[in-house]
N, C-alpha and C positions, 0 to 999 in steps of 0.2 A: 881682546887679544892684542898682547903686543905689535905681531905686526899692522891691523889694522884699525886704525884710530879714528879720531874726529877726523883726520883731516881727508882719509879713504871714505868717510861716509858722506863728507860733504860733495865728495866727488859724483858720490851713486846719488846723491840728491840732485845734482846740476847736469846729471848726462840723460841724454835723450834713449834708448832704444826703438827701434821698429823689427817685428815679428809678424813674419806672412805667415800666415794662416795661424786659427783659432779649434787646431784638432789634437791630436795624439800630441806632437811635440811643443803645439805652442801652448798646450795647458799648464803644466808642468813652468814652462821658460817664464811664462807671463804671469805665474804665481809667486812661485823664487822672486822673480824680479821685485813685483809688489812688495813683497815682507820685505827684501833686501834696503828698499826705500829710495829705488832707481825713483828718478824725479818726474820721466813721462815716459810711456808706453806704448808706441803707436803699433795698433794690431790692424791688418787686411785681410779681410774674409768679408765672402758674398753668401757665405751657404745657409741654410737655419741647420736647426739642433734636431738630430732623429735621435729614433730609441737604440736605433746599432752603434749610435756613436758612445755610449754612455759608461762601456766596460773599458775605452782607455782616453776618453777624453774626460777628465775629473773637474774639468773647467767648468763645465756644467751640469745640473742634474733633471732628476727625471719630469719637473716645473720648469723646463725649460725647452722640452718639447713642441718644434713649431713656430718658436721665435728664434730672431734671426740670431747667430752665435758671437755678435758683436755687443748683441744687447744682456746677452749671458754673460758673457768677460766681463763687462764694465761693472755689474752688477756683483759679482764676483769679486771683483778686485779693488774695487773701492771698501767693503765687506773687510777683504784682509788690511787694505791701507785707506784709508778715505783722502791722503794726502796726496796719493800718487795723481799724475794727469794720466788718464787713458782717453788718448786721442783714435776715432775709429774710421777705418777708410772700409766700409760698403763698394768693392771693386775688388776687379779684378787686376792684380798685377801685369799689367801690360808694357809692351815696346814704347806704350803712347805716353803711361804716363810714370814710368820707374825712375827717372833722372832725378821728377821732380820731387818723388814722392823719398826718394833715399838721401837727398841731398840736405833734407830738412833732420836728418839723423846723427847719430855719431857709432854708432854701432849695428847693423844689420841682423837677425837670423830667422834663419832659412827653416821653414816649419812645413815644410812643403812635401808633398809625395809624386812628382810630376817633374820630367824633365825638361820640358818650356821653361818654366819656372824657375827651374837651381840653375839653368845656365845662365840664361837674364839677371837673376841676381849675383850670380860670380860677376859677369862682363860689368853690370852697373856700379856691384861694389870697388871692382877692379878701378874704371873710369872716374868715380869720384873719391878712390883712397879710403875704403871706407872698408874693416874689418867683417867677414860675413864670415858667420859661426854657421857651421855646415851639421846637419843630424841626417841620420837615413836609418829607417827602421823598415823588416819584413821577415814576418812570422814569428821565427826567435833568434833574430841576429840583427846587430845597429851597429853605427858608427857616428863617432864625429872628429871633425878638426876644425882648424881656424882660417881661413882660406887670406891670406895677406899679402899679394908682393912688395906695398909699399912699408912693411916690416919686415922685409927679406927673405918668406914666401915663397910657396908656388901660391897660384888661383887651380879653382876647382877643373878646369879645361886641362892643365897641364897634369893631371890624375886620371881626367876622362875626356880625350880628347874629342871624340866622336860619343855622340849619345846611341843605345844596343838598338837595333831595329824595333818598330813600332811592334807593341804587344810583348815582347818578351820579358820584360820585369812587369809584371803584374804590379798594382800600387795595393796599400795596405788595406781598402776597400775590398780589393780583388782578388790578392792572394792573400790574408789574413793576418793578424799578428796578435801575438801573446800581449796581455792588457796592460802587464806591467813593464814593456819592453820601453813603451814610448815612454815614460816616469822616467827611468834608465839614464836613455839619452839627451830627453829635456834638460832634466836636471844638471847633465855633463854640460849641453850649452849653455844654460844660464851659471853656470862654474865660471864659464868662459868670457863670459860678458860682463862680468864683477871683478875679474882679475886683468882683465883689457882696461877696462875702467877707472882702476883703483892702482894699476901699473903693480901689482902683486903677483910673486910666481912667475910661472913660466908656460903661457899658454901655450896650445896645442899647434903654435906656427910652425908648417911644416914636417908636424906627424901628424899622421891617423888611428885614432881609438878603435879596436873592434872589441867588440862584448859575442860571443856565443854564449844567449844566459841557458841552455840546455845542460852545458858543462861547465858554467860559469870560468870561464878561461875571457883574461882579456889580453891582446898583443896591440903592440906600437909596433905602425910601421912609419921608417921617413919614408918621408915625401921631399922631392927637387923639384927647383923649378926649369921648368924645360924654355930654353932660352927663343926654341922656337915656335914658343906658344904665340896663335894669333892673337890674343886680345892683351898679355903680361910680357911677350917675349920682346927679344931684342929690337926686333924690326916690325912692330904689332898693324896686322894687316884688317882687323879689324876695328872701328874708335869710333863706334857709335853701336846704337840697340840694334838689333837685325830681326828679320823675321824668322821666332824661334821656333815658334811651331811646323813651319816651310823645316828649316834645320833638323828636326828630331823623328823627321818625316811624318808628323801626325798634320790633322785638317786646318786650313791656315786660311782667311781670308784672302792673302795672296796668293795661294793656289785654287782655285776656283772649283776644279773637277774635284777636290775633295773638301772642300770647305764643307763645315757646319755651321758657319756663322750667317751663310745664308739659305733663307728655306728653303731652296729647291735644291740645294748639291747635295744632301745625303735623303734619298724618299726614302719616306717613312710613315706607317700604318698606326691605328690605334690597337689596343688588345682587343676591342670591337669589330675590326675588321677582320682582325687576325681570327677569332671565332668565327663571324662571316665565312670567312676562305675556308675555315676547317669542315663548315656545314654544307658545304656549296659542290665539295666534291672534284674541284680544279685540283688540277696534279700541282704540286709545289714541295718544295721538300723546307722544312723549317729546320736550322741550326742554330743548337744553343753552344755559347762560344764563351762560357764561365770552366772556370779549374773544376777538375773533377769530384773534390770533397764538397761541394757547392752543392751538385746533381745528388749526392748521399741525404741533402737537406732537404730539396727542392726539384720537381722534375714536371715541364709539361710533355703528357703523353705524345712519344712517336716523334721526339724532338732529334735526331742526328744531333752527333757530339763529336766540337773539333774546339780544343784551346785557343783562345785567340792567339798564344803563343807559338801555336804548333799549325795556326793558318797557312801561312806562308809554304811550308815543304808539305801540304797537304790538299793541297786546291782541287787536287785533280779525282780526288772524291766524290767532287759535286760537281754534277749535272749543267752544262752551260745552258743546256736547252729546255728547264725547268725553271720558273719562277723561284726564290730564293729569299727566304724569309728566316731575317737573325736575328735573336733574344740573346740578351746579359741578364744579370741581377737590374739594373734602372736603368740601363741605355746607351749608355755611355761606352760601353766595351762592344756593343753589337754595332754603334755607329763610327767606330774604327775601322772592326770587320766589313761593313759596308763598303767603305773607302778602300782596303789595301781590297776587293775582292772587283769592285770598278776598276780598278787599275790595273788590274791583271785580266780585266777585259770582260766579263760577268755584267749583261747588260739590266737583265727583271732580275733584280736584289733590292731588299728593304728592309728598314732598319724597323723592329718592333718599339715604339714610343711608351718609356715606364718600364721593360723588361716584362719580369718575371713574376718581380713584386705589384706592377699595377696588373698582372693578371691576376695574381691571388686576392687582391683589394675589389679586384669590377667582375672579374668574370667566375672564375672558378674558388671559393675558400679555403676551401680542403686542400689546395698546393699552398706549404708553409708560407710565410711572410718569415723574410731574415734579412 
């Protein structure tokens, strides 16, 4: 192609990329990339590879069940380029160690489902000038832009300046997405990361793509930068990493009465106990706190059903003076509900360990696995 030559390819040979996470959107980014013949790849992901990940993460396949999803990428991606470096960070994207870990980069993107996450990477990319390619996908609708102010930009705070109360956007685990949505969007960001690169085009600095692929309609909106953003704005009152989980009101080492980082602030039972309680005949009421199409799959008998989304204006439901036992799909969404339902002063509450799914695995079969 005319516009891009040797000297555009030597450029994707000599630039670094870094992509958090190894699921829906960074399979798709981290492939592109590869073929593309960007020169190293650094991917951060802690999780391994299940069978529910399989219909939109193409990173991996069904041999790859079980092992961890860094050892799938690399595997993968050497396969399409054997030239490429894929550097792997086994971690968790943290306040502790993002300075050091983005600094070593030239390009950022955001592969993320989790609002700890996309802010810390706006603020870090923000801090060390560093372009962070934004995607967001759920159910059948994504977006992305190019989050830049040291290209004239807003950052991703100056769009959302406050993250929606804990539980209301479900992540794409939780409230589901169409398989080909994340292909979609990855592919949009690694567009974005080749033409940042290669200084071709006109990236998405400053607008936002939405795709509704239901009705295949896609709309640009601008985006400004708001001068009185904390971390981009005129007089930025933030300039350094913060505690983002504390910020997004989810469990945060810093905040103790909800932390899950250590073992005693969210109690929690096994699906052993939880049979135990059901056989024992103790009054308790158990709440399942999964989206309703979930319960259409999957249901343990005599479970009350309250959205983790719809916790909040619904509290008054449940029983303060009853023990209080709450199930997700694996855990994760019920040891939320634990936390905002302690804070609102619910003292015998306990988060089920595994969900739903280690019930159908130890206890019961016959409740589907999904």
């Amino acid at each position: 192609m005319p516009e891009f030559g040797v000297e555009a390819q030597e450029k994707l040979k000599s630039a670094r990329v870094l992509c958090i996470g190894a699921g829906g959107l960074g399979s798709p980014v981290t492939m592109y990339l590869a073929a593309a013949g960007v020169g190293a790849i650094g991917i951060i992901d802690a999780d391994v590879v299940e069978e529910s990940n399989l219909q939109r993460q193409l990173l991996h396949g069904t041999s790859d069940v079980g092992r961890t999803k860094l050892e799938s990428a690399q595997k993968r991606l050497h396969d399409i380029n054997p030239h490429v470096q894929v550097e792997l960070h086994s971690l968790r994207f943290t306040s502790e160690n993002a300075m050091d870990l983005v600094a070593k980069y030239d390009v950022v993107i955001d592969g993320t489902d989790n609002f700890p996450t996309r802010y810390l990477s706006n603020d870090v990319c923000v801090f060390l000038k560093k372009p962070n390619i934004y995607g967001s996908i759920l159910r059948f609708e994504g977006q992305c832009s190019v989050f830049a102010p040291h290209l004239g930009g807003p950052c991703y705070r100056c769009m959302a300046p406050q993250p929606p109360p804990p539980g209301l956007v479900p992540s794409c685990a939780e409230g589901g997405v169409l398989g080909v949505l994340p292909g979609l969007i990855g592919t949009m960001q690694a567009t974005e990361a080749i033409k940042l690169i290669t200084g071709i085009g006109q990236p998405l600095v400053g607008r936002l793509l939405h795709v509704d692929t239901l009705s295949m309609k896609f709309r640009t909106f601008n985006l400004r930068r708001d001068p009185e953003c904390p971390v981009c704005g005129d007089k930025p009152s933030i300039t350094a990493p913060i505690d983002y989980e504390g910020f997004c009101g989810l469990p945060s080492s810093k905040n103790p009465h909800m932390s899950t980082e250590t073992k005693d602030a969210i109690p929690a039972m096994t699906v052993q106990e939880l049979q135990e309680l059901r056989t024992s005949g103790a009054p308790f009421t158990l709440l399942d706190v999964r989206e309703p199409f979930e319960r259409d799959i999957a249901i343990i008998d005599g479970a009350a059903h309250i959205p983790l989304g719809q916790l909040g204006e619904r509290m008054d439901e449940l029983s303060r003076n009853k023990k209080l036992v709450v199930h997700c799909k694996s855990g994760g969404r019920s040891a939320k509900a634990v936390g905002l339902l302690r804070d609102a002063g619910f003292e015998d509450v306990w988060n089920v360990t595994g969900g739903i799914n280690a019930w159908s695995k130890e206890i019961d079969s016959s409740v589907a696995l999904y």
